[in-house]
VMD Tcl script that draws the C-alpha trace (Angstrom):
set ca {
  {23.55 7.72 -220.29}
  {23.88 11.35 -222.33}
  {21.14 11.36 -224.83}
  {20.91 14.33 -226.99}
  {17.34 15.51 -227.60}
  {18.10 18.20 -229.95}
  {20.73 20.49 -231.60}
  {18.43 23.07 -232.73}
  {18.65 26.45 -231.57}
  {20.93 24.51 -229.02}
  {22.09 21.19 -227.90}
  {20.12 19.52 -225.11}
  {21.00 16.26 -223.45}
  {18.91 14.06 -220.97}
  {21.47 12.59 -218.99}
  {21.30 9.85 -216.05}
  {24.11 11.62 -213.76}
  {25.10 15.23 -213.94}
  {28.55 13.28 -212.60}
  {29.54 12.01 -216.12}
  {33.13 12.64 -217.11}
  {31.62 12.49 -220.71}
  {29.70 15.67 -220.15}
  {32.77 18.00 -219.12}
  {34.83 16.17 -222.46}
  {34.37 19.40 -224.85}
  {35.12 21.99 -221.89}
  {38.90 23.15 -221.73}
  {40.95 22.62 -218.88}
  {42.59 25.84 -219.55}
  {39.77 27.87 -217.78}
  {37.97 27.54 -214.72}
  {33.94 26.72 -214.29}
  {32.71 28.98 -212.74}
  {29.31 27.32 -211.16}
  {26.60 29.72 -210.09}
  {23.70 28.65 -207.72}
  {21.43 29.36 -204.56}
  {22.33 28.54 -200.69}
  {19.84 25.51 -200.98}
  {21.06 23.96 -204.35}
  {24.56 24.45 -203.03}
  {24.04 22.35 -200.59}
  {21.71 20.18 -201.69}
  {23.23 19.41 -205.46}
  {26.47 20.85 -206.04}
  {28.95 18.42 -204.31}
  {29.01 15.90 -206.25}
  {29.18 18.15 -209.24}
  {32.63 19.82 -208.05}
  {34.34 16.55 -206.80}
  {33.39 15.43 -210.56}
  {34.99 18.32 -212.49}
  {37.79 18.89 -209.99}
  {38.95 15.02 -210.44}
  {38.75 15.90 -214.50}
  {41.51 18.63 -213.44}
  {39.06 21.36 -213.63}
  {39.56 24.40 -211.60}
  {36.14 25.46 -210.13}
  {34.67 28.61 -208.28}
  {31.38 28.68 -206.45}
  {28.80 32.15 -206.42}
  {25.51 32.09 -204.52}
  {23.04 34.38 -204.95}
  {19.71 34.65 -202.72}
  {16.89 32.41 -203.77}
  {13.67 33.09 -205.12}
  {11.96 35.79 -208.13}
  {13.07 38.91 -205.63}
  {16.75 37.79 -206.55}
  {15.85 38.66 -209.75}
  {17.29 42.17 -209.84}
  {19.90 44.34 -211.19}
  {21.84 43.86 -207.52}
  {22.33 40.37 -208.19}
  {23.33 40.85 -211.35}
  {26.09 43.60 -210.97}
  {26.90 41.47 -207.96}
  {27.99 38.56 -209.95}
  {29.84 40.77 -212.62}
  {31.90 42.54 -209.53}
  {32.86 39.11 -208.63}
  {33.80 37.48 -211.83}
  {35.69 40.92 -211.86}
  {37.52 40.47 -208.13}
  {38.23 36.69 -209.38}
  {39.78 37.81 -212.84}
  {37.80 35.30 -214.30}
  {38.49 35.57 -218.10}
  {36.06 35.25 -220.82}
  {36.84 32.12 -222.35}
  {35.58 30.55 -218.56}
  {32.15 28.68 -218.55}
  {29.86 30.14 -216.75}
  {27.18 26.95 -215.22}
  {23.55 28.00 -214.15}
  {22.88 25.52 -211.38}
  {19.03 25.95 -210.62}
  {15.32 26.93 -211.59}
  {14.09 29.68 -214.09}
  {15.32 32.69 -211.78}
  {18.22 31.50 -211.45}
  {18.77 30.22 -215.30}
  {17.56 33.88 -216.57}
  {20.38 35.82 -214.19}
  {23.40 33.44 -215.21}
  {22.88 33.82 -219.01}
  {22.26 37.26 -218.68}
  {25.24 37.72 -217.13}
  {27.26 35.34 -219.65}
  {25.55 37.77 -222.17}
  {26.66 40.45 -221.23}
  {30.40 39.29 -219.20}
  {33.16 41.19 -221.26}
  {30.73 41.30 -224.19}
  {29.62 37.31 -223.60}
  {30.82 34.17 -221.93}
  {30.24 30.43 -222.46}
  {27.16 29.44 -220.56}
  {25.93 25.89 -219.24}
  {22.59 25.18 -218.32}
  {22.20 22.62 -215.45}
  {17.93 23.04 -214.71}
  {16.70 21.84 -211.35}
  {13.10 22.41 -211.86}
  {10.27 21.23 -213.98}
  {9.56 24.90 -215.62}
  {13.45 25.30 -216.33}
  {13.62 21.96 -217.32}
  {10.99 22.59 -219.86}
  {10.62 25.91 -220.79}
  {13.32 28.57 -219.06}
  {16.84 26.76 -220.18}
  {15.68 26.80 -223.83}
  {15.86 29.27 -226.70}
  {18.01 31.78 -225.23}
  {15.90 34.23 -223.49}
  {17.36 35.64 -220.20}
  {17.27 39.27 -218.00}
  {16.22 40.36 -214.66}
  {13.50 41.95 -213.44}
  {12.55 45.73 -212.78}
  {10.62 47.25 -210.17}
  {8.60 44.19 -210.37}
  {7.87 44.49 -213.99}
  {9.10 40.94 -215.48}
  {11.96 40.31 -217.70}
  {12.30 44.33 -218.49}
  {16.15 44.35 -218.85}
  {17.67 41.10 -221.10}
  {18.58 39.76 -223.89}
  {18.64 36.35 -226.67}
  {22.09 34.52 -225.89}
  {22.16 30.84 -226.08}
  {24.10 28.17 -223.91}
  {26.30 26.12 -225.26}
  {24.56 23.16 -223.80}
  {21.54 21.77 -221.72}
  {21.78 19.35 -219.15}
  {18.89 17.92 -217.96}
  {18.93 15.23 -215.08}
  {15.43 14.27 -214.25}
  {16.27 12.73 -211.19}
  {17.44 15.92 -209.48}
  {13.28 16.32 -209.52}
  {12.76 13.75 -206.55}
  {13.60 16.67 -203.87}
  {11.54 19.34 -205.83}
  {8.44 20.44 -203.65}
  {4.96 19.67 -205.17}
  {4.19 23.37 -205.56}
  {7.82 23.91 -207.74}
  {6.54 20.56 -209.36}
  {3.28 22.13 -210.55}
  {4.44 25.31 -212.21}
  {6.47 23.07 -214.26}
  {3.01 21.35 -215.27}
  {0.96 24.54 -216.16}
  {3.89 25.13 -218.83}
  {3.58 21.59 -220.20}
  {-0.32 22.43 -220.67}
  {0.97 25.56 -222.02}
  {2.87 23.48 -224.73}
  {-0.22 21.54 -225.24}
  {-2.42 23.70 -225.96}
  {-0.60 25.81 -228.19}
  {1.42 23.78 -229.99}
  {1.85 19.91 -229.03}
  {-1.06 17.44 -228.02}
  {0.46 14.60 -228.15}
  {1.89 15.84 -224.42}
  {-1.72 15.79 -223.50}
  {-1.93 11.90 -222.57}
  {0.78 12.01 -220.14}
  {-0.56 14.93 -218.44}
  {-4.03 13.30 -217.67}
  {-2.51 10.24 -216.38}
  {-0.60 12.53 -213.83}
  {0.44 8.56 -212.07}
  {2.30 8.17 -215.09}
  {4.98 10.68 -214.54}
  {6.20 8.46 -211.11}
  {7.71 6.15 -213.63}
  {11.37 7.49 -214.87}
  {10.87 6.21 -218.46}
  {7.54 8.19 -218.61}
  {8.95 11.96 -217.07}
  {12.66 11.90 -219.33}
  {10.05 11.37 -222.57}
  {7.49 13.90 -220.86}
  {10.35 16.38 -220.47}
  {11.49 15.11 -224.06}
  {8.18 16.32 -225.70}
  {8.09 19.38 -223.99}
  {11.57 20.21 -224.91}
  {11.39 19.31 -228.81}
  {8.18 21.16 -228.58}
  {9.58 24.06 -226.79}
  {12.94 24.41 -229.54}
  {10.82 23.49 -232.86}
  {8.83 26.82 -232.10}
  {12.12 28.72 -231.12}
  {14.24 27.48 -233.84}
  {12.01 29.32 -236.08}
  {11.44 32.53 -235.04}
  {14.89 33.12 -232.44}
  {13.82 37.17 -231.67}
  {10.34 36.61 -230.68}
  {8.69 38.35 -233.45}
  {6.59 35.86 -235.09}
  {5.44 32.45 -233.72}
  {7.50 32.10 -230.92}
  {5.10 34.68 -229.24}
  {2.83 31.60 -229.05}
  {4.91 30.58 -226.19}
  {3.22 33.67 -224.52}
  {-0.42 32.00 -224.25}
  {-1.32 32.90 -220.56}
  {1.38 35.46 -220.28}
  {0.60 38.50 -221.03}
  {-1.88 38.57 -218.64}
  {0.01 36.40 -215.93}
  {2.57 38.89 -215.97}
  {0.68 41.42 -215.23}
  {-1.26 39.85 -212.85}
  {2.56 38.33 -211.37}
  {3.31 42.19 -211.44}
  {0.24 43.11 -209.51}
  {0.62 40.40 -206.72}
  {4.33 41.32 -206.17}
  {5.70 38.26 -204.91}
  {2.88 37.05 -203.68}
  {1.73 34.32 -206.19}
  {4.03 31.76 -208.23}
  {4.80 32.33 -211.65}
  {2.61 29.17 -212.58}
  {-0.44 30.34 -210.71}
  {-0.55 33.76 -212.83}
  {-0.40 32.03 -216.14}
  {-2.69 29.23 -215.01}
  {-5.19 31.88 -214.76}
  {-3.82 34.04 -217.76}
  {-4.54 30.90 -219.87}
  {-7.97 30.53 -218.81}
  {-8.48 34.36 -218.71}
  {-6.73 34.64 -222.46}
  {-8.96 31.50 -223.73}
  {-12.47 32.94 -222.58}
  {-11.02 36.12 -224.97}
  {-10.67 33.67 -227.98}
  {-14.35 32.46 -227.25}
  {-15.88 35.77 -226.80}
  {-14.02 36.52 -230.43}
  {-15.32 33.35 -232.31}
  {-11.72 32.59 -232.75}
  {-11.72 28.95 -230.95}
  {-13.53 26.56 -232.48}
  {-13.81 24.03 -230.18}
  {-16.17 25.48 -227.47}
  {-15.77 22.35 -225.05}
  {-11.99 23.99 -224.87}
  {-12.22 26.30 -221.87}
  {-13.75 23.18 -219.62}
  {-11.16 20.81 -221.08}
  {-8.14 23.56 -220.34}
  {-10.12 24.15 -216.85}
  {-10.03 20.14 -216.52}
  {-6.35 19.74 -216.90}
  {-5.03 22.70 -214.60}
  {-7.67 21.26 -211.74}
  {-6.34 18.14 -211.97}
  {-2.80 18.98 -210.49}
  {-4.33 21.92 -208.04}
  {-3.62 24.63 -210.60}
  {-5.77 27.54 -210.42}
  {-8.58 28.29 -212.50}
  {-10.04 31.82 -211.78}
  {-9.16 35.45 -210.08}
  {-10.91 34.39 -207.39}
  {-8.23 31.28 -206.67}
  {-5.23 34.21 -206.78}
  {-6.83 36.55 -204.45}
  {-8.09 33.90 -201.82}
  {-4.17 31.86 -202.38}
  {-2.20 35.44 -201.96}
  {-4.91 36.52 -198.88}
  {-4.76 40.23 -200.18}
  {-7.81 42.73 -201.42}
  {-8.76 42.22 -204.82}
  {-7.12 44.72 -207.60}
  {-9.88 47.20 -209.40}
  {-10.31 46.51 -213.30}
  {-8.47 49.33 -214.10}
  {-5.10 47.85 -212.18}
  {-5.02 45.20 -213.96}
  {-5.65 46.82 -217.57}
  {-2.57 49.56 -215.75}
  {-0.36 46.79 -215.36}
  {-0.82 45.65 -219.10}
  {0.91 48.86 -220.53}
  {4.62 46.88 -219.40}
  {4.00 44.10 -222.23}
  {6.30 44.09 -224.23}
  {4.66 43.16 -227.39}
  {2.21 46.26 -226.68}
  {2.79 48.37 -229.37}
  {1.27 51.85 -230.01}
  {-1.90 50.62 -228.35}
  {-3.38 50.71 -224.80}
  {-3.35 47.01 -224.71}
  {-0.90 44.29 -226.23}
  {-2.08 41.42 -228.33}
  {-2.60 38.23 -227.26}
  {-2.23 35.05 -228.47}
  {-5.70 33.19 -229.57}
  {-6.19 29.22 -229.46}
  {-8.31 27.95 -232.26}
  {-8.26 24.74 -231.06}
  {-6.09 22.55 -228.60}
  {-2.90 22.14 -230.09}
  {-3.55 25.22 -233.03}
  {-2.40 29.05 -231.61}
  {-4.10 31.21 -233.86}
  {-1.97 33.12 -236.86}
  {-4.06 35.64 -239.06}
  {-1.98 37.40 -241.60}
  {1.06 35.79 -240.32}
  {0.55 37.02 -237.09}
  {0.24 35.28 -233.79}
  {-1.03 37.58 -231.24}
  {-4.40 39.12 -232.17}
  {-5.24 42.93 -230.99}
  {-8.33 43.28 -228.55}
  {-10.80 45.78 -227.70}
  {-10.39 47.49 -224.20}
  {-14.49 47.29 -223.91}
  {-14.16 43.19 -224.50}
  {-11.17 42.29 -221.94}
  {-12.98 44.76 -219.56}
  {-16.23 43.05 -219.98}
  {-14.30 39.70 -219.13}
  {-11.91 40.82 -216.13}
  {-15.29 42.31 -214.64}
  {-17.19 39.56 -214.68}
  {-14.28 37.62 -213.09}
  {-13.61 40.54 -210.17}
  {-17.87 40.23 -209.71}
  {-17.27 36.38 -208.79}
  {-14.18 37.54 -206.63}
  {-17.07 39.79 -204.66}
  {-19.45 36.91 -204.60}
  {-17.22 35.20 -202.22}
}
mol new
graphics top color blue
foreach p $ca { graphics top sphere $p radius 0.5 }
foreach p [lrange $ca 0 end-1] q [lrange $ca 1 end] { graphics top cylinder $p $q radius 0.2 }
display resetview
């Protein structure tokens, strides 16, 4: 089965086997794959994969890079130029991101940028890439733990997404996945909502491939409009900006999904304290549906997960100045829910500027609870 859930910015397909001959039908023989991936994916995923293309009469070549967000750096990514370089692989090759988010953001970067771009495949082996990382186009490394600093907008020429590579993902990689979904939710799409708070639901295959469906279509409508990030795709940032800083703080120390759990609950007490949500039952609700799969909820969650002293008020506000939708402020904007499903816009904008006395007053009162306990 190859079902294509959309062709807008870029195609998509839900397949039932990564293995199907009808996949690798539009790729040319002429050039090799060239399949990128971690140690454990290697061996985990990526036999079948190669016996597959190699009995289409594909040549193939294998790079590994080391797992996990610290791989995420301009090493790794010279390191995989220097070696398409040493293979003399040429630029009409396809380049195929085997993997989660990390991995996903360091292949098309490199495609990107690959004797001035390369074809790229997407092959996502987590929920958040699944979801959210393998669309739209965004891609770069890290720098000096400050997220996503060097990258760019290139899109793959295709998406394949095999939900049942998700039966050997860990319950913790599992979960970020979720906190995006609410993400999508909450901003954008709640007819995801449903699924989500009948978590049982999502052990039946016909219930995840249209859970990932809806997250996808709601992912790419919101792309597909604004493709450089300067209008309402900077929705997609709800429980960013300040989960990236707070990633930034924690260096390593906290998952990607924990930070914007709490950024989203953080970010949504701001649209409260501004009047701008209307619903005010929405911070329990949003507290509700991240508690229910173990996400968490508060500052005080981080600090007691990561077992490190609490940051000061002012580190945190510090670490904000590496936004990159900060402008000529001391803060960025931030995106505002007015209700669950409706991000905020006010003149066309989606990502509201905030005093430093009111996100202060907020973070404070958050650090007092962390010193309560």
């Amino acid at each position: 089965m190859i079902e294509l859930i959309t062709n807008i910015p870029h195609p998509i397909h839900l397949v039932d086997s990564l293995c199907n001959p009808l996949l690798f039908a539009t790729l040319s023989k002429d050039f090799p794959l060239v399949f990128i991936t971690n140690f454990t994916l290697k061996r985990l995923l990526l036999s079948p994969l190669l016996q597959a293309a190699r009995s289409l009469g594909f040549s193939v070549e294998i790079l590994t890079i080391p797992e996990g967000e610290q791989a995420k750096t301009e090493e790794t990514f010279l390191s995989l130029h220097k070696q398409l370089t040493r293979l003399s692989i040429p630029r009409q090759a396809t380049l195929i991101g085997v993997g989660g988010g990390v991995i996903l953001d360091i292949v098309g970067f490199v495609a990107a940028t690959h004797c001035r771009g390369m074809p790229f495949i997407a092959i996502p082996t987590t929920l958040v890439a699944m979801i959210d990382a393998s669309i739209g186009g965004k891609n770069g490394i890290n720098l000096d733990h400050i997220k996503n600093r060097i990258g760019s907008f290139y899109l793959p020429q295709d998406v394949w997404i095999c939900p049942n590579v998700l039966a050997s993902l860990p319950n913790q990689e599992w979960i970020q996945g979720i906190a995006e979904s609410i993400k999508h939710a909450y901003i954008a799409d709640t007819s995801i909502l449903p699924i989500l708070q009948n978590p049982t639901t999502l052990t039946s295959s016909e219930q995840l491939s249209l859970f990932i469906k809806r997250n996808c279509l709601c992912k790419a409508d919101i792309v597909q409009k604004d493709m450089k990030d300067y209008g309402i795709r900077q929705i997609l940032n709800f429980g960013h900006t300040l989960g990236h800083a707070l990633e930034m703080l924690f260096a390593g120390r906290i998952s990607h999904g924990f930070a914007i759990s709490v950024g989203m609950v953080l970010e949504t007490k701001i649209s409260l304290a501004l009047g701008i949500a209307r619903n005010s039952n929405m911070l329990h609700l949003l507290t509700q549906d991240l508690l229910r799969y173990q996400l968490p909820i508060s500052l005080n969650d981080l600090y007691t997960r990561a077992s490190i002293p609490f940051h000061s008020c002012d580190a945190i506000l510090a670490a904000l100045i590496y936004d990159k939708k900060r402008q000529n402020t001391s803060l960025p904007p931030f995106v505002m829910i007015e209700d669950i499903g409706i991000a905020a816009s006010c003149n066309g904008r989606f990502c509201q500027p905030i005093s430093k006395h009111l996100l202060t007053q907020i973070l404070e009162e958050e650090l007092h609870a962390v010193h309560g306990h």
